[in-house]
DRENDO-1510 file (C-alpha; in Angstrom, 1 decimal, always signed):
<recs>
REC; n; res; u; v; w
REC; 1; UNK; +96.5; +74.5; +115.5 .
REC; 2; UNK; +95.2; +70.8; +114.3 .
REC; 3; UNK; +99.2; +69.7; +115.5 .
REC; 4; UNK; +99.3; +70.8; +118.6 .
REC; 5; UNK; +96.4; +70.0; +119.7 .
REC; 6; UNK; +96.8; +66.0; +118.1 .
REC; 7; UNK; +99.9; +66.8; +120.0 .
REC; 8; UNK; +98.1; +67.4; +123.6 .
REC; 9; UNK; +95.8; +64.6; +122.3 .
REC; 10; UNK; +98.4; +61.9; +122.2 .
REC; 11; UNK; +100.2; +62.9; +125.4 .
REC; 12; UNK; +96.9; +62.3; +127.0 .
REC; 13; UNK; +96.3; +59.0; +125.7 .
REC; 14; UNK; +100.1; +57.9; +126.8 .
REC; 15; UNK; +99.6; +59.9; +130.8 .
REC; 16; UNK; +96.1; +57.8; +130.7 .
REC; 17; UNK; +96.9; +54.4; +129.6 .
REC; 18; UNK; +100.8; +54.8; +131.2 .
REC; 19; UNK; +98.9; +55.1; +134.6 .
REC; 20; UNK; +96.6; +52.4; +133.9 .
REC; 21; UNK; +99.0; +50.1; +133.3 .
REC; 22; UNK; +101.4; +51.1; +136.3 .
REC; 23; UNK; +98.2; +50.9; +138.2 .
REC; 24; UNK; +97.7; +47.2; +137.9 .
REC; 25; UNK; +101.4; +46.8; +137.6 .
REC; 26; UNK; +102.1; +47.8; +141.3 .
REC; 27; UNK; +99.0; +46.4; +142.8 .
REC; 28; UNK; +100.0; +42.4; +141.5 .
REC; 29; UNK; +103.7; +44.0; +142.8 .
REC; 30; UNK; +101.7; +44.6; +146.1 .
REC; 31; UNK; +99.4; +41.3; +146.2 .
REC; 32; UNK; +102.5; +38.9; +145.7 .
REC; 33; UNK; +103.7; +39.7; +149.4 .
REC; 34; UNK; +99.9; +39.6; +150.9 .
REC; 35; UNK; +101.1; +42.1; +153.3 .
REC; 36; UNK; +97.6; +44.3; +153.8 .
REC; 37; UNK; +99.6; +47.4; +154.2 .
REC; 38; UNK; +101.3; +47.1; +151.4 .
REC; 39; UNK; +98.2; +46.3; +149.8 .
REC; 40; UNK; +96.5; +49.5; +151.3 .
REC; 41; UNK; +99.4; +51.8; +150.0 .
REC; 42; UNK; +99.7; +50.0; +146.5 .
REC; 43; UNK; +95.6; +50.6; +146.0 .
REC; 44; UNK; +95.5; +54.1; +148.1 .
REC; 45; UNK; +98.3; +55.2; +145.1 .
REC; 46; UNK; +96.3; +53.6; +142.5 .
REC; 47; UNK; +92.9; +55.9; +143.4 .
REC; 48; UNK; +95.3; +58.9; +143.7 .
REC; 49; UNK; +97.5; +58.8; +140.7 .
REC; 50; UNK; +93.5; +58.6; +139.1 .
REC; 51; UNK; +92.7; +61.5; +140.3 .
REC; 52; UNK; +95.9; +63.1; +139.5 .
REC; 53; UNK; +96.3; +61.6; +135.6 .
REC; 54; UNK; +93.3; +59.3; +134.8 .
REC; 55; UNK; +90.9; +61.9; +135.4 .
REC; 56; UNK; +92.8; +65.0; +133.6 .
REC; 57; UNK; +94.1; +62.5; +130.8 .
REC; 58; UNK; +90.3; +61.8; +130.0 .
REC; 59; UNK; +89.1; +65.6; +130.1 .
REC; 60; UNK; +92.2; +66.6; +127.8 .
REC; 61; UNK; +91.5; +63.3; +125.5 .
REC; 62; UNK; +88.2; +64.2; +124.8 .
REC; 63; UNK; +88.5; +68.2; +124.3 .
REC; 64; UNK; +91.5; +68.0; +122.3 .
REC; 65; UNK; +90.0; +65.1; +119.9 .
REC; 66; UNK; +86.5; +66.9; +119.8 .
REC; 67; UNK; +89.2; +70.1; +118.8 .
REC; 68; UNK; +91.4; +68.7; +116.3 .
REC; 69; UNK; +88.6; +66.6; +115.2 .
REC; 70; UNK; +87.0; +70.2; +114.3 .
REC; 71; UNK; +89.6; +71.8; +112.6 .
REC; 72; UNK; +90.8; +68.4; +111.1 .
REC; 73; UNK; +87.5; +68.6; +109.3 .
REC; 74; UNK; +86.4; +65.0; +110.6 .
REC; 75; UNK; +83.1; +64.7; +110.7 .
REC; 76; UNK; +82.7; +62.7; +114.5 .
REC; 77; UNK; +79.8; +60.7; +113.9 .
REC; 78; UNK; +80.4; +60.4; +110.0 .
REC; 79; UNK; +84.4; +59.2; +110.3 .
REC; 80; UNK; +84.1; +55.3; +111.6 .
REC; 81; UNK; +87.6; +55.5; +113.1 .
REC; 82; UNK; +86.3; +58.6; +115.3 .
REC; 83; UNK; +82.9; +57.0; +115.9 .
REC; 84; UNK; +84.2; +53.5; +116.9 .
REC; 85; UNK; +87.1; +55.0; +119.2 .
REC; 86; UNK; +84.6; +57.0; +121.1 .
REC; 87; UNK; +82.4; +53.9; +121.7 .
REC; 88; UNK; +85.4; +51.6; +123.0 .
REC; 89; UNK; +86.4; +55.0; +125.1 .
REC; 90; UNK; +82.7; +55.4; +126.4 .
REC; 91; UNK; +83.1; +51.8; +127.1 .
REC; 92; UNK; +86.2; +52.1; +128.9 .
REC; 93; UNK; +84.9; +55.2; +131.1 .
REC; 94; UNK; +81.6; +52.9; +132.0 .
REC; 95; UNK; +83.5; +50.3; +133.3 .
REC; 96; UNK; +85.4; +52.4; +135.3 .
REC; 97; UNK; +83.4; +54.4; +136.8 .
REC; 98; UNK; +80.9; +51.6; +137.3 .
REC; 99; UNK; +83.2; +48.6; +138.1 .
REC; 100; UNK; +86.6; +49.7; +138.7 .
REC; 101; UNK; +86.4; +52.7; +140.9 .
REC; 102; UNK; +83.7; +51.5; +143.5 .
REC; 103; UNK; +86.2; +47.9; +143.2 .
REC; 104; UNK; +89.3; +49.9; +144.1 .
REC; 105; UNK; +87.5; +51.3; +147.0 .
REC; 106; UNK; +86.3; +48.2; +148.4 .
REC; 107; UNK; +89.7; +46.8; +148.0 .
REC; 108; UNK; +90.8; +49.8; +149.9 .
REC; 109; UNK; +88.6; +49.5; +152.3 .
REC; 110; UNK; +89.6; +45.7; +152.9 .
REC; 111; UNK; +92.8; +46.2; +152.7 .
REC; 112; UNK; +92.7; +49.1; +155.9 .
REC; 113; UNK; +90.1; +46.3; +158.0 .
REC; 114; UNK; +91.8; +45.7; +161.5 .
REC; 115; UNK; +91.5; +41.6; +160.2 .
REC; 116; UNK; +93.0; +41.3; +157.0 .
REC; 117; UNK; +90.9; +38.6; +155.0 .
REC; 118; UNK; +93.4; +37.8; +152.4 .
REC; 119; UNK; +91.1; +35.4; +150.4 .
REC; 120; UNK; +88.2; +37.6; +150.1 .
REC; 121; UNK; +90.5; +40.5; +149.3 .
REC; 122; UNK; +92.2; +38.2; +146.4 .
REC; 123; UNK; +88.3; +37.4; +145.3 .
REC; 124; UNK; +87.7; +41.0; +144.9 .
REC; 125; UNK; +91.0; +41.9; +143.5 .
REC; 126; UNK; +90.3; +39.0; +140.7 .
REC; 127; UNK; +87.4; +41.4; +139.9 .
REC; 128; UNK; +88.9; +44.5; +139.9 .
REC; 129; UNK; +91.6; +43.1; +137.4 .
REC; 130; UNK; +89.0; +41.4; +135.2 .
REC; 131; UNK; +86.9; +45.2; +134.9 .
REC; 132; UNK; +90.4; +46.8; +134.9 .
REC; 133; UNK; +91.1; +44.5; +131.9 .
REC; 134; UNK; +88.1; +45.9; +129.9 .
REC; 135; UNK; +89.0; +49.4; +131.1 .
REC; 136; UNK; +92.4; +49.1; +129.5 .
REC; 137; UNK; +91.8; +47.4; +126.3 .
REC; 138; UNK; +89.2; +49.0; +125.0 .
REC; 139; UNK; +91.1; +52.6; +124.9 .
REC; 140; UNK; +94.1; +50.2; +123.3 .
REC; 141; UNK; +91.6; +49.4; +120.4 .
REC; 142; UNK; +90.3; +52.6; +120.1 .
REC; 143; UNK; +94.4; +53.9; +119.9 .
REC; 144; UNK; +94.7; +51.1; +117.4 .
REC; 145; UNK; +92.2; +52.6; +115.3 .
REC; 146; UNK; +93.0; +55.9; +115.9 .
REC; 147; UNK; +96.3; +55.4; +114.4 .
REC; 148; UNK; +95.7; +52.8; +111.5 .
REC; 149; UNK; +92.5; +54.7; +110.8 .
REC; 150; UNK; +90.8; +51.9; +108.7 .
REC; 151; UNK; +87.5; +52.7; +106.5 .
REC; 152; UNK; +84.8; +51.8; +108.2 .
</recs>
């Protein structure tokens, strides 16, 4: 059982920081041309493929580690590796949720305006990337330690 679900635990974390990445892959694809429909479509994919991976990546990230942490016998609050991964993930959920997601909407929403204003858009979007930054990295620390597993 502990396998398996490390298994469904890891295949989250790749679906959730694979879509991450593509995410701010394709929008900078998208910016580079400063063509607001393209920009639109790039950032309208973004918010869907959160729905469609972020979000279920997350819920199976967090029930499968709470799981296999469980029958692992890792005591979650007592095992530093655990404790400091769910911090930078906490971390990384805040700033999404806070920052990121309300960003990709604006940029959305700018993006869609009948008078495309390119350099308040690329203001914004220098934002969203920043925000986006801490989103990603933190879960990349948290993998780091979740694999070397240091003692601390």
């Amino acid at each position: 059982m502990y396998l398996a679900l490390k298994l469904i635990h890891v295949v989250a974390v790749v679906l959730f920081l694979g879509n991450i990445i593509t995410g701010l892959f394709w929008h900078a694809h998208a910016a580079r041309t400063k063509d607001a429909k393209l920009l639109a479509h790039a950032m309208s994919g973004v918010i869907r493929s959160d729905r469609l991976f972020t979000v279920p990546a997350v819920i199976a990230i967090v029930a499968s580690g709470f799981v296999a942490a469980y029958y692992g016998g890792y005591p979650l609050l007592r095992t530093g590796w655990i404790f400091w991964s769910l911090v930078l993930f906490s971390v990384s959920g805040l700033s999404f949720m806070f920052r990121v997601a309300p960003l990709q909407r604006q940029l959305l929403g700018l993006a869609q305006a009948s008078i495309f204003e390119h350099e308040k858009y690329r203001r914004l979007a220098i934002r969203w990337e920043l925000w986006g930054a801490i989103a990603l990295l933190t879960p990349l620390a948290a993998l780091t330690l979740m694999i070397l597993k240091p003692g601390i």
